[in-house]
N, C-alpha and C positions, 0 to 999 in steps of 0.2 A: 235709659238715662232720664227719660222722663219723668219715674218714680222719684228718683235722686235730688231733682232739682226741685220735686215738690214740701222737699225736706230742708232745704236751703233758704237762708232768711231770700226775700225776694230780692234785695239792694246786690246780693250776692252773682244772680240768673246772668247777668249778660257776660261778666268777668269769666264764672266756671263755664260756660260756652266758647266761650272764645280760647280759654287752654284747653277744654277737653279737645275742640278741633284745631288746635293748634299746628305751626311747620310740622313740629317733630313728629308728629301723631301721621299728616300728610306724608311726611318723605318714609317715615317706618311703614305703612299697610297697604300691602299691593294686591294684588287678583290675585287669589286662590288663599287668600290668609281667613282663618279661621276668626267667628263672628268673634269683639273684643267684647269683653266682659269689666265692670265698672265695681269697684271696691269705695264705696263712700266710709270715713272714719265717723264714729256718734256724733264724735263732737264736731263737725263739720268744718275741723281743719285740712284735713287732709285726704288726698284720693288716691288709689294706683286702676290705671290703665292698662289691662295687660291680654295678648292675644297669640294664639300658636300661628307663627305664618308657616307658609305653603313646604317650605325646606325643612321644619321642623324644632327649629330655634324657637324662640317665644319675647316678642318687645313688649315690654313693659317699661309705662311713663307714670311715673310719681307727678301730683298734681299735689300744690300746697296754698291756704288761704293764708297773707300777709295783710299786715295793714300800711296802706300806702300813703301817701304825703298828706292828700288830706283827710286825712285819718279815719278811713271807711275799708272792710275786708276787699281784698281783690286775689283771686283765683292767678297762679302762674305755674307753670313749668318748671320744677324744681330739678329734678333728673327723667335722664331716658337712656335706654339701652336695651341693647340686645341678646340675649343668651342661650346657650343650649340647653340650659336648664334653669326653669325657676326656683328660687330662693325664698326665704323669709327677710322681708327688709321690717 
C-alpha cells in the first residue's frame, strides 16, 4: 500500500487511508484470509481491494476518488462484496 499511496497527489493520503481501512474492509477480513492485494487505477481514480478468505470465496472492495463539497478528491467506498468467484468489473 505504501507504494500506491506514493503515487497519490498528497491532499489525496489521509482520505485513501481511511477507505482502504474502512467498516467494510474490517467486517469482510478475518483470521485465516488470505494476504489482500491492492489494484490502484493510472489515473488515480479508482481502486479495487480484493483477497481469498479462509472458505474460499474472495471479498472484493471497490474504492473510488470523488470530489467533495469543497471541491478537493476524497477517497470512499463505492461497493463491496463477496463471491465465489472473481470477476472483471
Amino acid at each position: 500500500m505504501e507504494d500506491s499511496l506514493n503515487t497519490l497527489p498528497r491532499e489525496e493520503h489521509s482520505s485513501f487511508i481511511a477507505a482502504y481501512y474502512s467498516n467494510e474492509r474490517r467486517t469482510m477480513l478475518e483470521t485465516g484470509d488470505i494476504m489482500p492485494a491492492l489494484l490502484l487505477h493510472p489515473d488515480h481514480t479508482k481502486a479495487i481491494l480484493f483477497w481469498e478468505k479462509l472458505d474460499g470465496t474472495y471479498a472484493i472492495i471497490t474504492l473510488e476518488s470523488q470530489i467533495n463539497a469543497n471541491n478537493k478528491p476524497e477517497w470512499d467506498v463505492s461497493h463491496s462484496w463477496i463471491t465465489k468467484q472473481p470477476s472483471s468489473t
